[in-house]
N, C-alpha and C positions, 0 to 999 in steps of 0.2 A: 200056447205053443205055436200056434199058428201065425200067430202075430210075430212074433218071434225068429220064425223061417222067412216072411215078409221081409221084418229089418234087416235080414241078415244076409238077404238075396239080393235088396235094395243097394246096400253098401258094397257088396260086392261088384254090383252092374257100374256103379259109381267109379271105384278105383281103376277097374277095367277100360274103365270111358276116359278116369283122366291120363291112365300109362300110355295110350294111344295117340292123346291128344298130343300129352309129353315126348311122346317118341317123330308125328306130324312136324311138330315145330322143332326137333334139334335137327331133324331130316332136313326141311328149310332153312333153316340157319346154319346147316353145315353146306349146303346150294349156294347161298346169300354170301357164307365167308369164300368158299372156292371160285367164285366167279370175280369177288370184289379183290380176291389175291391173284387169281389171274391177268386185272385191268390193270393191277400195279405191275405186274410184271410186264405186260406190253408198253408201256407206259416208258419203263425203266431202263426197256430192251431195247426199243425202236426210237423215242426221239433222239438220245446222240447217233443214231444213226442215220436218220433223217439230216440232222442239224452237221453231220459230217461232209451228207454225199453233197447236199447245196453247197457248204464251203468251197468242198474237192470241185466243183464247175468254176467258180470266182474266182480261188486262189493257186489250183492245182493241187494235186495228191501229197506235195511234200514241206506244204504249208503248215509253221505250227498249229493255226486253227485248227486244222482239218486232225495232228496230232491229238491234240489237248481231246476234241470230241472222241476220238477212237480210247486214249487211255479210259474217258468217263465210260462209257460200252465195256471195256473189256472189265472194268474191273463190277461196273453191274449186272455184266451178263453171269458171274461167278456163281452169284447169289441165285439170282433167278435161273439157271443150268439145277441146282440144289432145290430150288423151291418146286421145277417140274418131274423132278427126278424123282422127290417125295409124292409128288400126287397119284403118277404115273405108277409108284411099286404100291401104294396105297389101295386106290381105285380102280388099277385097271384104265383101259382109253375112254375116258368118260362119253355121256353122249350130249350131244347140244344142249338139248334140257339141264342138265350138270353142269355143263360149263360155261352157257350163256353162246350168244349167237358167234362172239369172236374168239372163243376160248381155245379151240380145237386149231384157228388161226396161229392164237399166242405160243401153242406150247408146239407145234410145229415149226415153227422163229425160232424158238430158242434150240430146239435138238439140229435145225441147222446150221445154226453158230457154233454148234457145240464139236470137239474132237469124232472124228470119227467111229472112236470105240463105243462111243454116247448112242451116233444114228446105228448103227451097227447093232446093238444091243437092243433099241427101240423098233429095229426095221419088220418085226414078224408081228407086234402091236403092230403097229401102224398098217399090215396089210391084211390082218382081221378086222380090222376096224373098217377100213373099205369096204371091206365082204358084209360088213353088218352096219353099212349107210350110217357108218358115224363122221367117216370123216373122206371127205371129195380128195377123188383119186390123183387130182392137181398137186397135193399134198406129197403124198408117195413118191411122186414122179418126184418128184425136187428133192426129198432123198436119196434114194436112188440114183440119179443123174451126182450129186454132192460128193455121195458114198465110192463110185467110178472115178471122177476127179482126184481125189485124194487117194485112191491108187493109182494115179497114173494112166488110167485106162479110157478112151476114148467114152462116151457121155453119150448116153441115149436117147433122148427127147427133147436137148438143146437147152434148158434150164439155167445152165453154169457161165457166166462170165469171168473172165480173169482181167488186172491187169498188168499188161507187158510192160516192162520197165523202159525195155528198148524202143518200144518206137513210144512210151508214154500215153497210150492208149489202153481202151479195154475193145476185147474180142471175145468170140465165143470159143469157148472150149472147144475143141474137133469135137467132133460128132461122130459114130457109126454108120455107115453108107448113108450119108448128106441128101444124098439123092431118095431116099425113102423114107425122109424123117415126118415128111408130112402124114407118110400111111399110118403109121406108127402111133403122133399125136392123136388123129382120129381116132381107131380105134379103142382109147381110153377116154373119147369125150373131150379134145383141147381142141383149142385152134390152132390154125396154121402156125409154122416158126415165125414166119413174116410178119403177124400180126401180133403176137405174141411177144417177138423181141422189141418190136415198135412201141408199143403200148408200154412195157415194162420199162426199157432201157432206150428206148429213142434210138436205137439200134438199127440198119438197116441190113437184111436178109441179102447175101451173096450166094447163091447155089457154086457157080463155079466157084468163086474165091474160098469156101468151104470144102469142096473136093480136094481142092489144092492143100489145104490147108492138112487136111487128115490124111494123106497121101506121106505128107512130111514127116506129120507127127507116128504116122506108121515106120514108116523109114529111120528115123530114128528113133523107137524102137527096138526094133531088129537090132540093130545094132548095138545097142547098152545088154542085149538077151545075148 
């Protein structure tokens, strides 16, 4: 009988040991797919976009190349908007370990490209995930600044460039008092506008022509209210 209680304690420490093992590796291989699905999304997101903005310097904004790459983007970014959208109602705002080093990069690309209603819906994830060091406040701010744009609304942290059709150039979105935008980026950990727009966009930082500039865009304002 005893013998008996043995085998039958044996196989059960057995099954127990491989439902573990089984449950370790779908764990990892559900890690291994989310990461390798995320690389394809960046992948699918960002080179016609890359391979856009080089064109737009050579041939200008209103070249077919520069066309043809934006149709390739919008109609991949469709797919990958859907693919973060599923991970996101899934998972939750994964954390780096989950998503791989650039992963939390990838799916904050695409909720930027995405319509408004998209960052809008994602914006209270994305500012717990801050709060619980998943994802660099760099992030957020670039929502947030996107999500003001697209209403209309003067831009906080400087982030947003547009281009004007009129003088065929890009500028920065007005800003909120231009003059304190530096206190602003600090106290979330960025650097300067100055170096920030330089580094990004080759951009060079105007204090007054920025006053000016939101001064305008206030005024007119007022005025459409």
């Amino acid at each position: 009988m005893k013998y008996i209680l043995l085998i039958s304690l044996l196989l059960a420490m057995s099954c127990s040991s491989k439902t573990k093992s089984e449950g370790i590796s779908t764990s990892s291989e559900n890690q291994g797919n989310l990461i390798a699905i995320l690389d394809t999304i960046w992948k699918t997101e960002q080179r016609p976009i890359t391979l856009r903005d080089s064109l737009m310097k050579i041939y200008g904004a209103e070249s077919e190349l520069v066309k043809t790459q934006q149709a390739i983007y919008e109609k991949n970014h469709i797919i990958n908007e859907r693919k973060v959208k599923d991970i996101l109602d899934k998972y939750g705002w994964p954390s780096k370990e989950m998503a791989g080093e650039q992963g939390n990069w990838t799916i904050c690309n695409v909720i930027q490209h995405s319509d408004n209603s998209v960052r809008i819906q994602y914006l209270p994830m994305m500012r717990q995930a801050v709060k619980e060091k998943k994802l660099e406040p760099r992030f957020l701010v670039r929502a947030e600044d996107r999500i003001a744009t697209e209403r209309g609304e003067l831009q906080i942290y400087g982030g947003q460039m547009k281009y004007y059709p009129e003088t065929k150039s890009f500028n920065l979105w007005p800003v909120f008092e231009p003059e304190n935008i530096d206190k602003r980026r600090t106290e979330i950990g960025l650097d300067s506008i100055a170096i920030f727009l330089k580094n990004r966009f080759d951009f060079e930082w105007n204090l007054e022509e920025q006053i000016k500039r939101t001064e305008v865009f206030e005024r007119e304002r007022k005025k459409q209210n």
